[in-house]
C-alpha positions as CSV (number, residue, x, y, z in Angstrom):
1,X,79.6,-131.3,-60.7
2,X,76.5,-131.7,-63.0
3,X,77.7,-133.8,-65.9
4,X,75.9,-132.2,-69.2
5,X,73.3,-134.6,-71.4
6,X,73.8,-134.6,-75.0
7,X,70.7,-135.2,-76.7
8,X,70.6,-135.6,-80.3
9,X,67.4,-134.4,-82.4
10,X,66.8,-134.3,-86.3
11,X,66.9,-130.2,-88.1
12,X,63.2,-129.7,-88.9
13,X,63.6,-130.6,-92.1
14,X,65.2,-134.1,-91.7
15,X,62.4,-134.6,-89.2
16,X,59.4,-134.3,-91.4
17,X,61.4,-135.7,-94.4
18,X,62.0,-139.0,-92.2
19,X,58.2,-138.8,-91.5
20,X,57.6,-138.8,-95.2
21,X,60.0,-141.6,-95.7
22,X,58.3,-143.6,-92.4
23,X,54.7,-143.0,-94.2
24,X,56.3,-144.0,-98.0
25,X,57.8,-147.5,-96.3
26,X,54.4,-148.4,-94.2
27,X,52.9,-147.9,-98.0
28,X,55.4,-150.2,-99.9
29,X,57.1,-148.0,-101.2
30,X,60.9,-148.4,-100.8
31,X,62.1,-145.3,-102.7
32,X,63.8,-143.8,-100.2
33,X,64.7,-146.9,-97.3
34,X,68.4,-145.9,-97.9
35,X,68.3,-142.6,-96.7
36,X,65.8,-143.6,-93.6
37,X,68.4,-146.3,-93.0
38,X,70.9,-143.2,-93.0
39,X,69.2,-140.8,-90.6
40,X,68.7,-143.2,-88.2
41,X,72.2,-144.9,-88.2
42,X,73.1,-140.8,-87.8
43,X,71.1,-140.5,-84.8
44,X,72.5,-143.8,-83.3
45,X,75.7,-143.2,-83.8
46,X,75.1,-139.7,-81.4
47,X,73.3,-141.7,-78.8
48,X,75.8,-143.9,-78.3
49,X,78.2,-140.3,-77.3
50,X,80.4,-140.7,-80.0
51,X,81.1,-137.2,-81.7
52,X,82.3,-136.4,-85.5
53,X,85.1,-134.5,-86.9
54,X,85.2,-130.9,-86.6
55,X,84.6,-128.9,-90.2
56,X,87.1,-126.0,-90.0
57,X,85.1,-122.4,-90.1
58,X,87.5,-121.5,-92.5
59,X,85.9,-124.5,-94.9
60,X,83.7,-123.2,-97.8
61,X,80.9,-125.7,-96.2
62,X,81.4,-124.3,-93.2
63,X,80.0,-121.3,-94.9
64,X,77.0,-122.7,-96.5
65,X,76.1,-124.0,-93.1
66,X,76.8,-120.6,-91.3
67,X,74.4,-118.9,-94.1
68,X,71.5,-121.7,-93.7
69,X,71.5,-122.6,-90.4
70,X,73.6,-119.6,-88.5
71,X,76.0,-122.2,-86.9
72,X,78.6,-121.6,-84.5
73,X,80.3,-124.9,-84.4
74,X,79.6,-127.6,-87.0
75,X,81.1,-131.5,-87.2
76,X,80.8,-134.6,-89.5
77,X,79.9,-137.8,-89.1
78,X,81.1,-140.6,-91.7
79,X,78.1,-142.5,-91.9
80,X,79.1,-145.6,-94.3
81,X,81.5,-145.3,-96.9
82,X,80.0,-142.9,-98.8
83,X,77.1,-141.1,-96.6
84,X,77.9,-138.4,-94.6
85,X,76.0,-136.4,-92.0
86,X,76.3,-133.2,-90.6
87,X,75.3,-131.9,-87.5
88,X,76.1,-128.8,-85.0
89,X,75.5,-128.7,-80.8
90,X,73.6,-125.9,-79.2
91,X,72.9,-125.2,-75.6
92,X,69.3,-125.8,-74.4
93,X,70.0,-124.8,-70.7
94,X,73.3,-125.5,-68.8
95,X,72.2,-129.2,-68.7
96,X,71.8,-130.0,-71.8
97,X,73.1,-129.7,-75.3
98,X,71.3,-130.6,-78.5
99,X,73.2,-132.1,-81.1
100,X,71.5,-131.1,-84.0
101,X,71.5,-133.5,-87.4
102,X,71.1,-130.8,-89.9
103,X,71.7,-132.8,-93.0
104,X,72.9,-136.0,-94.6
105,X,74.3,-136.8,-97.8
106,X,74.0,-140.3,-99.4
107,X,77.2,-139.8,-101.4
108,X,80.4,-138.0,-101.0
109,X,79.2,-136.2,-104.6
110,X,76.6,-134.8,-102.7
111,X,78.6,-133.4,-99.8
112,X,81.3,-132.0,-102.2
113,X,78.9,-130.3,-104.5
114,X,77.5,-128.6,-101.5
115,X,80.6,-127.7,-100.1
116,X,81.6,-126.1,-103.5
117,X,85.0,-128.7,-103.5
118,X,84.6,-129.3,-107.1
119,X,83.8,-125.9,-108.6
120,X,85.0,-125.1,-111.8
């Protein structure tokens, strides 16, 4: 039995923002060194084959994801105290799945706000 790999990747927009960010710190410019500190401790954390907590479909951020992304399966990963990431898997051939790092929130605010947990 062929075990399958688990390769984890960055959503196309968390790749070429971490490319900014890369590009920003060679320049000095330490704006945004939290957030590349974040993506990459996200990444990490996947390639060491540790997985997050599943986010129920049933979740009004499960929806928002669903919408944006068309997920079928979406987990969380608690980052620091505050930062979260989000990520889904997808099948790139019956070897291997992608775990996909679609975005990541520097505070809980962030997530919540998304996730519509403190509408009004």
């Amino acid at each position: 039995m062929i075990s399958k790999e688990f390769v984890p990747k960055l959503s196309k927009e968390l790749f070429e923002l971490k490319l900014r960010i890369e590009k920003e710190l060679s320049e000095g410019n330490k704006t945004n060194e939290t957030l590349y500190g974040l993506i990459n401790k996200a990444v990490d954390f996947l390639k060491q084959k540790r997985t997050g907590a599943p986010i129920s479909k049933k979740l009004p951020i499960y929806k928002y994801f669903e919408k944006k992304y068309g997920v079928t399966n979406l987990f969380i990963i608690d980052i620091s105290k505050e930062a979260r990431a989000i990520y889904t898997n997808t099948s790139q051939d019956e070897y291997q799945i992608l775990q996909i790092v679609l975005e990541i929130y520097e505070s809980h605010k962030e997530y919540e706000r998304i996730g519509g947990y403190n509408r009004h």
